[in-house]
C-alpha positions in Angstrom: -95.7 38.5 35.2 -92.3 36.4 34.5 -90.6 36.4 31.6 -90.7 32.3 32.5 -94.7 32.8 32.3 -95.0 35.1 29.3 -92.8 33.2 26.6 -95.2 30.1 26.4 -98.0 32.7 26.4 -96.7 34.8 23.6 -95.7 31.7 21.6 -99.3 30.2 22.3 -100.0 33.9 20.4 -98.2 33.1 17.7 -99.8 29.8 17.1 -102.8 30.8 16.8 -102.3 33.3 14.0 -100.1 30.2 12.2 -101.2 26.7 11.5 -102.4 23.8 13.2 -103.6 20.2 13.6 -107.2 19.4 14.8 -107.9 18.6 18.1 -110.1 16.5 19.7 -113.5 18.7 21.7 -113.3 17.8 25.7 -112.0 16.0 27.2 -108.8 15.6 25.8 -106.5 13.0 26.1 -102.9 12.4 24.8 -103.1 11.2 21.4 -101.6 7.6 20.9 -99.3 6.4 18.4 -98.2 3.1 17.8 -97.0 3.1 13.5 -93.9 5.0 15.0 -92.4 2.8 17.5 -94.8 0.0 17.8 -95.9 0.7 21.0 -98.1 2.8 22.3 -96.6 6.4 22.5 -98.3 10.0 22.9 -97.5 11.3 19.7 -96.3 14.8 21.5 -93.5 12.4 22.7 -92.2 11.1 19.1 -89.2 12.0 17.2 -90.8 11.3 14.1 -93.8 13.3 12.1 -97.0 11.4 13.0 -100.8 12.2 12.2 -103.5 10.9 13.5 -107.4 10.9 12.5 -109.9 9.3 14.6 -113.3 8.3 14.2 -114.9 11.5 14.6 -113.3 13.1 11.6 -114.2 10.4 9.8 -117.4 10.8 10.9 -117.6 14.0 9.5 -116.0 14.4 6.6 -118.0 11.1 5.4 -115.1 10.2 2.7 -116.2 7.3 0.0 -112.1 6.4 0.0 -109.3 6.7 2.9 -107.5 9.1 0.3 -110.0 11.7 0.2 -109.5 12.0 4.0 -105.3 11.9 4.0 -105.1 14.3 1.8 -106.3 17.3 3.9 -103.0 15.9 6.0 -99.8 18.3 5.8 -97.4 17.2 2.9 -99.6 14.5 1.7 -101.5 15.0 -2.0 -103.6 12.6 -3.2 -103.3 11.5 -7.4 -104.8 9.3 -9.7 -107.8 11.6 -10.3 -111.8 11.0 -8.7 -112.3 7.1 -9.5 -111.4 4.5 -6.8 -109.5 2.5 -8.2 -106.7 4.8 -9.6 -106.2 7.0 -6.1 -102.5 6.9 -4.8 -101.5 8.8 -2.4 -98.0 10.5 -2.8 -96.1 11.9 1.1 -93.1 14.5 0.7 -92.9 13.7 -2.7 -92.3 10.4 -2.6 -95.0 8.0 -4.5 -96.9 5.5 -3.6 -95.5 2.2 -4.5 -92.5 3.9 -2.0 -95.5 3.9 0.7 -95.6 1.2 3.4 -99.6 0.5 4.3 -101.0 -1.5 7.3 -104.1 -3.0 7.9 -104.2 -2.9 12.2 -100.4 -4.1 11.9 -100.6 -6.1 9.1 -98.5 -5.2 5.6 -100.5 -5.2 2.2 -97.8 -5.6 0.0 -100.1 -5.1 -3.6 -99.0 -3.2 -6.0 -99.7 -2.3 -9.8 -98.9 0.8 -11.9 -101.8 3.3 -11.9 -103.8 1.2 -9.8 -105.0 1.7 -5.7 -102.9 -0.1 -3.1 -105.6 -0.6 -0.8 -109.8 -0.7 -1.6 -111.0 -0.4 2.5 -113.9 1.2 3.0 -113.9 4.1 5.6 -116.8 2.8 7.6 -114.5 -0.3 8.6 -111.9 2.1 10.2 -111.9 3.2 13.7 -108.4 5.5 13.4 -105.8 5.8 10.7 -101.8 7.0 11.2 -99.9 8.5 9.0 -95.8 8.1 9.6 -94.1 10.6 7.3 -90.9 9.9 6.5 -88.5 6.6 6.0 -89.2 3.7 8.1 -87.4 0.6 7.6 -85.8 0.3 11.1 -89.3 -1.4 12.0 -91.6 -1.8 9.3 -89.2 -3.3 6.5 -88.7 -3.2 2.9 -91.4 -0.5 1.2 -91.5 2.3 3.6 -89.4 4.9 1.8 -91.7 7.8 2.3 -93.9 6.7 4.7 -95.9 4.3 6.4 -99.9 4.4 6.6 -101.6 2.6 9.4 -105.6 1.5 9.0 -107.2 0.4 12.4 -110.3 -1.4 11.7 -113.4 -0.9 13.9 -113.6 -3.3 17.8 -116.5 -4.0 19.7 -115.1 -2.0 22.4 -114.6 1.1 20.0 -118.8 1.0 19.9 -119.7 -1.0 22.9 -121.4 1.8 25.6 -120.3 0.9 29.2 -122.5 -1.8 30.5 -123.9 -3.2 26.9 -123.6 -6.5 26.3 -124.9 -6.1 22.4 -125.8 -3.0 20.4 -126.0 -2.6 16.8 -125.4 0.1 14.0 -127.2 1.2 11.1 -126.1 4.1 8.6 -127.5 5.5 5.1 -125.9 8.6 3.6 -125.7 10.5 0.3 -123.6 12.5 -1.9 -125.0 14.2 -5.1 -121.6 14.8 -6.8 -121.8 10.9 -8.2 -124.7 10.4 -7.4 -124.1 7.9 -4.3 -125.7 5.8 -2.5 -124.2 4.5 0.9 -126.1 1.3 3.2 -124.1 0.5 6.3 -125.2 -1.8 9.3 -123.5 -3.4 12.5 -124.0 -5.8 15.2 -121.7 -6.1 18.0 -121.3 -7.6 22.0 -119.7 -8.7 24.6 -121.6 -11.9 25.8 -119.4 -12.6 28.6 -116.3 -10.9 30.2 -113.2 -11.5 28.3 -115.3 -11.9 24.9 -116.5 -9.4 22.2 -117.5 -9.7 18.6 -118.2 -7.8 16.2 -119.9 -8.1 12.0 -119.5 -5.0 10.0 -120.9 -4.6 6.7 -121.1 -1.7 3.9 -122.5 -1.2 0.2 -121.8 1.7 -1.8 -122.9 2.5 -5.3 -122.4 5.4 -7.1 -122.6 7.0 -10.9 -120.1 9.1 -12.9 -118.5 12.0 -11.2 -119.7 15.5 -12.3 -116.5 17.6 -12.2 -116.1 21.1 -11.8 -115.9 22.1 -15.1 -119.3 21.1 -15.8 -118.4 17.9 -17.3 -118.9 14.3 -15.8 -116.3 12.0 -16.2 -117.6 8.9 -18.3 -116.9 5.5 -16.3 -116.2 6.7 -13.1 -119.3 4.6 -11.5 -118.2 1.9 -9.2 -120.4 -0.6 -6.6 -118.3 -1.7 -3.7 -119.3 -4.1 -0.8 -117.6 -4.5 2.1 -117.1 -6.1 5.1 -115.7 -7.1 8.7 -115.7 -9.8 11.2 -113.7 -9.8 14.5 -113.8 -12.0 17.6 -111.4 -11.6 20.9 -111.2 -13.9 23.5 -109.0 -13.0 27.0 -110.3 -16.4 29.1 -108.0 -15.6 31.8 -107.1 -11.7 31.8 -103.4 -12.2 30.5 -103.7 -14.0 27.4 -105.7 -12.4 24.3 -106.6 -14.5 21.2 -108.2 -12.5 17.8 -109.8 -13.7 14.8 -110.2 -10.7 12.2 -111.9 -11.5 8.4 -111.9 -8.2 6.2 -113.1 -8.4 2.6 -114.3 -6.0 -0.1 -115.0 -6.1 -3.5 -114.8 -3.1 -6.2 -116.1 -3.5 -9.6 -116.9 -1.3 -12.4 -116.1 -0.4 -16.0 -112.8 1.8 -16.2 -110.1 2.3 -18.4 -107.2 -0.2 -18.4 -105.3 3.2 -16.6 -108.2 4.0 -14.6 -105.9 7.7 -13.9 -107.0 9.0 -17.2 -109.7 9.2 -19.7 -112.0 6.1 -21.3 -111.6 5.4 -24.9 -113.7 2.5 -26.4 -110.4 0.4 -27.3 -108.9 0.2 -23.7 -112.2 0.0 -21.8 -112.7 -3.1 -19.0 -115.1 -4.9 -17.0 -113.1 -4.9 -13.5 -113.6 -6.3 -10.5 -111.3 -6.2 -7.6 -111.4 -8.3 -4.6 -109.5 -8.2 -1.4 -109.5 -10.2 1.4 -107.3 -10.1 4.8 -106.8 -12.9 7.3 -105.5 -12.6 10.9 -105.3 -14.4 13.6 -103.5 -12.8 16.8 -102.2 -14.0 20.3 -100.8 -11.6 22.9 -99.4 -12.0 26.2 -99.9 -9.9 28.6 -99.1 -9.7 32.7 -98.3 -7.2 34.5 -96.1 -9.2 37.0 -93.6 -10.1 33.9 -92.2 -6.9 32.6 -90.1 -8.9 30.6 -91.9 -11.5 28.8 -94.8 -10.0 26.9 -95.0 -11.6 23.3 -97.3 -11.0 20.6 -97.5 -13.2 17.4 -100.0 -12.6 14.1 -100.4 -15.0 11.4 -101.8 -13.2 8.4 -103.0 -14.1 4.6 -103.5 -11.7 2.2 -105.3 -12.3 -1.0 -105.6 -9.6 -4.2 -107.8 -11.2 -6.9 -108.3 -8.9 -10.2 -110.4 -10.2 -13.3 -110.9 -7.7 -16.0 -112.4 -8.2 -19.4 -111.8 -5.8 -21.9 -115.2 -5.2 -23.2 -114.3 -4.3 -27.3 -112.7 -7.9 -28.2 -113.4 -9.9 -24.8 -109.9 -10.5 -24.0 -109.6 -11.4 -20.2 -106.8 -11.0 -17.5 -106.9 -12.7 -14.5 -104.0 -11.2 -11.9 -103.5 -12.9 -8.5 -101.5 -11.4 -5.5 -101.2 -13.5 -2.5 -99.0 -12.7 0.7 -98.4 -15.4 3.4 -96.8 -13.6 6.4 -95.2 -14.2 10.4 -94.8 -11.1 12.7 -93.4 -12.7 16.3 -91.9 -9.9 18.7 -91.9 -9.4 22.3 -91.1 -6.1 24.6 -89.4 -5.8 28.1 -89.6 -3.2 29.9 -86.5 -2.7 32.3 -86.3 -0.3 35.3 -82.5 0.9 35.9 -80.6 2.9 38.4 -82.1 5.8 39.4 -84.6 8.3 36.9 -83.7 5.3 34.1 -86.4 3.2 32.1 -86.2 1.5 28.9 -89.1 -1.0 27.3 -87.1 -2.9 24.7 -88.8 -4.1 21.5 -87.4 -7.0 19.8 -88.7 -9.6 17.0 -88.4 -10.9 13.4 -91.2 -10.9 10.4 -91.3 -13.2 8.1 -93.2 -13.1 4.7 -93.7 -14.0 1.6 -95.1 -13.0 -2.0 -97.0 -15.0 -4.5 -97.6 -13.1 -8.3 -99.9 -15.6 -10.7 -101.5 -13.4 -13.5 -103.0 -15.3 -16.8 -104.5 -13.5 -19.8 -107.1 -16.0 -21.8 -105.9 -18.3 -19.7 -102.5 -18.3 -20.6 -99.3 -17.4 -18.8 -99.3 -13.2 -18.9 -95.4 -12.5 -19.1 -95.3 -8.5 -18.7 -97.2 -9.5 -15.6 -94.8 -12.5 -14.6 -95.4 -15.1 -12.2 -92.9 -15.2 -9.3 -92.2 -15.1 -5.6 -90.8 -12.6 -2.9 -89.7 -14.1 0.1 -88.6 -11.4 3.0 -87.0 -12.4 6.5 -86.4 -9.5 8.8 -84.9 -9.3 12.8 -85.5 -6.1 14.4 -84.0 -4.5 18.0 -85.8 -1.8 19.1 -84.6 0.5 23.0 -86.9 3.2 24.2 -85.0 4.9 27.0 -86.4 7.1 28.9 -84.0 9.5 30.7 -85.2 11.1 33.7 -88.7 13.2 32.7 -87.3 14.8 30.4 -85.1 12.6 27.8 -86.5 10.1 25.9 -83.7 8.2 23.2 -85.1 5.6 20.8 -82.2 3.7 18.8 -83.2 1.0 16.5 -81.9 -1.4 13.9 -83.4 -4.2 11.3 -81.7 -6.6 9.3 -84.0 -7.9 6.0 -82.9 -10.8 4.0 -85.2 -10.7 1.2 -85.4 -13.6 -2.9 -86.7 -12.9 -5.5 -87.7 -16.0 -7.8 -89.1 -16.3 -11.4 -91.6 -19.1 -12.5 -89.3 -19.0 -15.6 -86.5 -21.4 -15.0 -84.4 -19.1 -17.5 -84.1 -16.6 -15.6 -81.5 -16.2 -12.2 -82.9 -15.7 -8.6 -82.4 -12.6 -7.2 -81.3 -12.3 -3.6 -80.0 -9.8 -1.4 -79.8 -8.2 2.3 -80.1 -5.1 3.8 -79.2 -3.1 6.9 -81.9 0.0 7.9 -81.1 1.8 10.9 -82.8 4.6 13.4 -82.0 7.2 16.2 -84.6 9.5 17.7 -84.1 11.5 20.6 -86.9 14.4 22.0 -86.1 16.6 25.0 -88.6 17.8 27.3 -86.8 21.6 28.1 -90.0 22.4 30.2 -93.3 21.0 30.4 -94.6 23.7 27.3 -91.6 22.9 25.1 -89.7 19.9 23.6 -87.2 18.9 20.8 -86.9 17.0 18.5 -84.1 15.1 16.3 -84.1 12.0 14.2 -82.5 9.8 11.8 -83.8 7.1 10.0 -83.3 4.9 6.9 -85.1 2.6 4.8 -85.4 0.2 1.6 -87.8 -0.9 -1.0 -86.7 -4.5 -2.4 -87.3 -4.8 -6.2 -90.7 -6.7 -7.3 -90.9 -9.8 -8.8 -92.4 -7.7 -11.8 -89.5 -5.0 -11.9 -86.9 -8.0 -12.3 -88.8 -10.6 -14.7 -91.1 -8.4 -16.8 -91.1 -9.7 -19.7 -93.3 -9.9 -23.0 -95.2 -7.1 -25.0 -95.4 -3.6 -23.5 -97.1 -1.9 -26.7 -97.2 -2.2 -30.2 -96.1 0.7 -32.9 -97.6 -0.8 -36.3 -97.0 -3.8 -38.2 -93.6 -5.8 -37.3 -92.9 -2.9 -34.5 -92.8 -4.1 -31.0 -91.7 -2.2 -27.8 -90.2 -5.6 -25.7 -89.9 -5.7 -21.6 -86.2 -6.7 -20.8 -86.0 -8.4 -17.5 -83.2 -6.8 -15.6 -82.8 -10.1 -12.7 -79.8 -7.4 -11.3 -81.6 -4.3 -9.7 -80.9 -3.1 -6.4 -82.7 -2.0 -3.4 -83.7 1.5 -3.3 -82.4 3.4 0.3 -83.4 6.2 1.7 -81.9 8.5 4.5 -83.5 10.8 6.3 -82.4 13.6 8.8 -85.1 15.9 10.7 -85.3 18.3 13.5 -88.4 19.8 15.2 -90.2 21.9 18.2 -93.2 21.0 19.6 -94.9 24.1 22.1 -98.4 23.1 23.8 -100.2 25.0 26.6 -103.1 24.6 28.2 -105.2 27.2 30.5 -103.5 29.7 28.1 -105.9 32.4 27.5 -109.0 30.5 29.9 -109.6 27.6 31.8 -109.9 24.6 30.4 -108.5 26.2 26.4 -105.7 24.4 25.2 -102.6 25.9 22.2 -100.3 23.6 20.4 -97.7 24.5 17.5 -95.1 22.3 15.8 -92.6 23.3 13.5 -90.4 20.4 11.4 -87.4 20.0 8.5 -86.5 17.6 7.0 -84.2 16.7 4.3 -84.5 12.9 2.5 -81.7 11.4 0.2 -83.0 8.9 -1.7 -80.5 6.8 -4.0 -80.8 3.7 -6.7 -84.3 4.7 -7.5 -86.1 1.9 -9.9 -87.4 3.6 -12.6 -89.0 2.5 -15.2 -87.0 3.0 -19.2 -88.7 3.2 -22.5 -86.3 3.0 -25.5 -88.6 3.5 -28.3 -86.5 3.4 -31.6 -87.0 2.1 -35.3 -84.0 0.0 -35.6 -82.8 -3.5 -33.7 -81.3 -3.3 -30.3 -80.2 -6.0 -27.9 -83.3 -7.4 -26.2 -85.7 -6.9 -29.4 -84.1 -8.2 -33.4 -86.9 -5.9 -34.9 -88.5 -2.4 -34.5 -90.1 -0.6 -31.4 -87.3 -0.8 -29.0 -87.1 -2.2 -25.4 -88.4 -0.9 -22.2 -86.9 -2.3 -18.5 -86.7 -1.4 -15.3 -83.4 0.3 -13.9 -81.5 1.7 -10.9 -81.4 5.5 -12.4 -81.9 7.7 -9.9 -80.5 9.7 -6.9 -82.5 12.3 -4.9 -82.8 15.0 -2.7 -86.1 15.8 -1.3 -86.5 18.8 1.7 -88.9 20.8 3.1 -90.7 21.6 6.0 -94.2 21.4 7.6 -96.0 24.1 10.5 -98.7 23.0 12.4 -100.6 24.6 15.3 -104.2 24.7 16.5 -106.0 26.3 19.6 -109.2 24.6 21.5 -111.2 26.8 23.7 -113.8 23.7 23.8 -117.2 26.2 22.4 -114.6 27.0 19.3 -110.8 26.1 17.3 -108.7 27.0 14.7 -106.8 24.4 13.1 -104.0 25.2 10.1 -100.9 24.0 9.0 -98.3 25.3 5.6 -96.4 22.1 4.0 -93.3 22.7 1.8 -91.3 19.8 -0.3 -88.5 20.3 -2.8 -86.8 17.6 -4.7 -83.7 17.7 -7.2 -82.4 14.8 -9.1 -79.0 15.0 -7.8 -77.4 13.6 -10.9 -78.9 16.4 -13.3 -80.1 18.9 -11.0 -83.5 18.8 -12.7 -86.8 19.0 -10.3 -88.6 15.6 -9.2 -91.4 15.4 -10.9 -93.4 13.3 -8.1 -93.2 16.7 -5.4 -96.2 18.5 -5.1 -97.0 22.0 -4.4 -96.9 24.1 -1.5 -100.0 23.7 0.5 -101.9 25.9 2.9 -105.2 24.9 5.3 -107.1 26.7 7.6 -109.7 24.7 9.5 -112.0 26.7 12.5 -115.5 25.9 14.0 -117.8 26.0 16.4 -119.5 23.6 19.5 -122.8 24.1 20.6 -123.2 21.6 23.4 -126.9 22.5 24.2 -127.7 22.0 21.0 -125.5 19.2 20.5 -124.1 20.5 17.3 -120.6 21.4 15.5 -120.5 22.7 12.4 -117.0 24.0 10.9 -115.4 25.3 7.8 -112.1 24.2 5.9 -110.3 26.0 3.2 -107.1 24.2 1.4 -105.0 26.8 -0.6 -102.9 24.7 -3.2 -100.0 27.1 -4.7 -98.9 26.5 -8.4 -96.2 24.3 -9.3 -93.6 25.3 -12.2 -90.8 23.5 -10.4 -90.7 20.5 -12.8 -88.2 18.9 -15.2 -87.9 19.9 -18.6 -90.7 17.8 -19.9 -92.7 18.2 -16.9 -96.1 20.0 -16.7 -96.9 22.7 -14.9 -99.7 23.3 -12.8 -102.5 26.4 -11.7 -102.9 27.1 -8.3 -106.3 26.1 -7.0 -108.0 26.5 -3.7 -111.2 24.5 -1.8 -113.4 25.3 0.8 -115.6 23.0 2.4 -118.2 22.8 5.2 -119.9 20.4 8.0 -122.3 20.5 10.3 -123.0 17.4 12.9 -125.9 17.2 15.4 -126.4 14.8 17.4 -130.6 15.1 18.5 -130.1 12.1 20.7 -127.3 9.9 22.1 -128.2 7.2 19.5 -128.5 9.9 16.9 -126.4 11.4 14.5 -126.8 13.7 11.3 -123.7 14.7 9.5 -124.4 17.3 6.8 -121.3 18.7 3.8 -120.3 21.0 1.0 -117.3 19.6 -1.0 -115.7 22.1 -2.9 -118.5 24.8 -1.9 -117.5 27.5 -4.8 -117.8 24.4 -7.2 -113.9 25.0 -8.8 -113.0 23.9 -12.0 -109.3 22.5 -10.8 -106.7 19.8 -12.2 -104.5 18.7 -9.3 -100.8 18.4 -10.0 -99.7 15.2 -11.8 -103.4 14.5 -12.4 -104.7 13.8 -16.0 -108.4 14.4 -14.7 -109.9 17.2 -13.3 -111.1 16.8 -9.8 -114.8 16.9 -8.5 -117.1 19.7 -8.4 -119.3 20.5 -5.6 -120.6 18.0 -3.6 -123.5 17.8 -1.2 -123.9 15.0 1.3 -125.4 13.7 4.0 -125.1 10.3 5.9 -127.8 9.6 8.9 -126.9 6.9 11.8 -128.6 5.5 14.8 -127.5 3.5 17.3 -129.5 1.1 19.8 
């Protein structure tokens, strides 16, 4: 044998005993990105850190919230403790109001302080991505550590070739909370070039039981949910889509649904989201350079909470109008040299109202963010084995007050990008990038104004608007190998391994300041002190991430080992918002004439004592988990799981609640 023929072998070797990513079961096709470049690109291609989980995994690990499914994702922890609505997700330690999230394209720009960003329910999703790392150079202001991508379900996704109308129906059940799940589809394509499709899902469910034998007290939650979508291609080149998406959460929670009820600061919330979109695309093959695309979208976050011991009530109103017109050429040069240039602008813009007993609610102030971004994006592909992807955005972004008082805030902001991966044979690539990105200040972070708590009789801590606060930026270097084989040890198997680094400086962090003193100070005549939000911050987060998996299509091994530091580059202390080191393991088995697959995960979650002086510590913890799926006929399907199996009694880092115990479920669906 070669040495040529035995080095992909022996690294394939290697892999296996190391970590990994899972793979799809046969047959196995490239897996497609498009959060990364915003076009469709096999992720083994990418500069940039991409994940991917598709409908089967889904499927199978039958989550009640997108988080519980991220989170078994390298380098990404999931906070806010078991209820719904408090769940934020947190990538290579950055947090999640530094998070960019799409909804097939579309921004969601909500966000609140110890609150969810996003309330979808799983069974509307056909695939999420998750883009880890900085991301401004396409996406805009907001993607400092990441960008999250939710693809909603398509008739095509369910329709079997040759339907013209099928429907869905699903029940499951998970005894942790005591939940109930009621899910049903109808969906067709009455005519070529049309397809529709009407999703809708109910959940309710009790108080969690957690795994120190406790349950945690208003944890319940009912959420209904639901999707339309039309398409229409009348002549093959020109696509038109309608998409409706709405849900609604509701429930009685603390004020901070991240930590623990008390009788003074309970509510009666209810949460309601709803996303508009309609789409055009053109498309045709015989004009390489004119293929636009142009979505019109309305976003609408309505909150009404009641707090139940004196009946006050908040009403809080998030609304985002938004433009996103691009179009892509694709050029053929001289020679082995191709290039599909993306280029377009985004326009859009938020609206804040919030009211409490019907009155203006000034430490939740009304305002508007107004954002106009132009984009240039060049994927060049040199030869078969280069591939160099430069980019750059420019963002113009206002910031107004509905307080005449107080000064408009505008400002601009360059983010650029440079990805290149080499192809050194057809087993190995690498990989180099560098991107940047910004988060414009909030119309709450400039204008807060108002109460933020009281201390007694005649004490008051004020909010202090601060009209003045710059753009947080964030630049980030990273290197990588990719390695993937197939036929390695048999015919038909397939080995993949993946090593990254990474090192992200993030400066001008908006943080939030509490000054809580007994004496006058400019901003409040009287006691309690003043609280406002500041540029504070520089940082310096690394790290790392291993991945690898082998497929011999009967049986695979999945497993990956994530590593983040941060250091607050002015005082050296540790970032408080990194989590721990993190190891999985994921294996199983296919039994095609039995039409089962049934697999076991373990997630090993090392201590962390690398925290600032008035950090927290935390214990090291580990979960293991199970699933079986069996598919008796084509229509179907029986997915079976153990949460947690040993039932540990764990508090995840940066978590005031403990997390659930064990948890068995079951979901049953057929399809005619």
């Amino acid at each position: 044998m070669s040495q040529s023929a035995s080095l992909p072998r022996l690294v394939g070797c290697c892999a296996l005993a190391a970590l990994a990513q899972p793979l799809a079961a046969e047959p196995r096709l490239p897996t497609i990105s498009v959060v990364a470049t915003g076009t469709e690109r096999a992720v083994d291609t990418l500069p940039e850190s991409v994940s991917v989980v598709e409908r089967d995994q889904l499927e199978r690990d039958q989550p009640s919230t997108v988080g519980e499914v991220l989170e078994t994702l390298p380098n990404v922890a999931l906070g806010g403790g078991p209820r719904p609505a408090g769940q934020q997700l947190t990538i290579r330690g950055i947090g999640d109001s530094r998070l960019l999230y799409l909804i097939d394209g579309v921004r969601q720009n909500f966000s609140r302080s110890h609150s969810a960003r996003i309330f979808v329910e799983p069974e509307l999703l056909e695939r999420v991505e998750v883009l880890r790392g900085p991301a401004s150079a396409l996406w805009g202001s907001g993607a400092i550590g990441g960008v999250v991508a939710l693809q909603t379900r398509e008739a095509a996704d369910l329709l079997r070739p040759g339907q013209r109308i099928g429907g869905l129906v699903k029940t499951g059940y998970q005894d942790v909370n005591d939940e109930w799940l009621g899910a049903a589809a109808v969906y067709g394509a009455p005519t070529d070039g049309l397809d529709y499709l009407l999703n809708l899902s109910y959940r309710e469910a009790g108080d969690v039981a957690l795994g120190n034998g406790e349950d945690l007290d208003h944890s319940g939650y009912e959420r209904l949910s639901g999707l339309g979508k039309l398409n229409w291609t009348p002549d093959g080149v020109n696509h038109f889509g309608l998409s409706l998406m709405g849900g609604a959460l509701s429930g009685e929670v603390p004020s901070n649904a991240q930590i623990a009820a008390t009788a003074e600061d309970l509510l009666d919330r209810d949460i309601q989201q709803t996303n508009l979109a309609l789409r055009y695309r053109h498309a045709s093959p015989d004009q390489p350079w004119f293929n636009p695309s142009l979505t019109l979208y309305r976003n609408l976050t309505d909150i009404d909470e009641t707090r139940l011991h004196d009946g006050r009530e908040d009403e809080t109103e998030i609304e985002t109008l938004g433009v996103d017109l691009r179009n892509q050429m694709r050029l053929s040069g001289e020679g082995a040299l191709a290039q599909l240039l993306s280029y377009g602008l985004e326009w859009h813009r938020d609206s804040v109202e919030a009211r409490r007993d019907g009155a203006p609610r000034t430490s939740y102030p009304d305002g508007e963010g107004e954002v106009l971004g132009l984009f240039l994006q060049d994927e060049i592909m040199i030869g078969e084995r280069w591939t160099l992807i430069p980019g750059v955005r420019w963002d113009r972004y206002t910031r107004e007050s509905d307080d005449a008082t107080l000064e408009d805030h505008d400002d601009s902001a360059f983010s650029a990008k440079l990805g290149v991966d080499v192809a050194v044979t057809d087993w190995l690539s690498l990989q180099a990038s560098y991107n940047e990105a910004f988060r414009a200040p909030g119309v709450s972070e400039l204008y807060v104004s108002g109460t933020h708590f009281s201390c007694g009789r005649g004490c008051q801590n004020l909010f202090v608007p601060n009209p003045d606060l710059e753009p947080e930026k964030a630049h980030n270097k990273e290197i990588g190998i990719r390695l993937h084989r197939d036929d390695l040890f048999a015919p038909g198997d397939h080995a993949r391994f993946q090593a990254r680094a990474f090192r992200n400086d993030v400066d001008d962090f908006i943080d939030q300041i509490v000054q809580f003193v007994f004496y006058p100070v400019p901003g409040n005549p009287q006691r309690g002190g003043v609280t406002s939000f500041r540029n504070v911050d520089s940082a310096k987060l690394e790290g790392f991430e291993l991945e690898a998996g082998y497929d011999a299509g009967r049986w695979f091994a999945n497993a990956f080992f994530a590593r983040t530091r941060g250091e607050d580059k002015t005082s050296g202390e540790p970032l408080s918002s990194v989590q721990p080191d993190t190891w999985q393991f994921e294996t199983g088995l296919r039994l095609p004439e039995h039409r089962v697959e049934l697999g076991w995960r373990a997630r090993f979650v090392a201590e962390q004592d690398r925290v600032p002086v008035d950090g927290t510590p935390a214990d090291a913890y580990q979960l293991h988990d199970l699933w079986l799926t069996w598919r008796p006929h084509r229509d179907l399907t029986l997915d079976l799981g153990i949460d947690n199996l040993f039932d540990e009694d764990y508090l995840p880092y940066l978590s005031a609640l403990e997390g659930p115990g064990r948890n068995l479920k079951a979901t049953l669906s057929y399809r005619f």
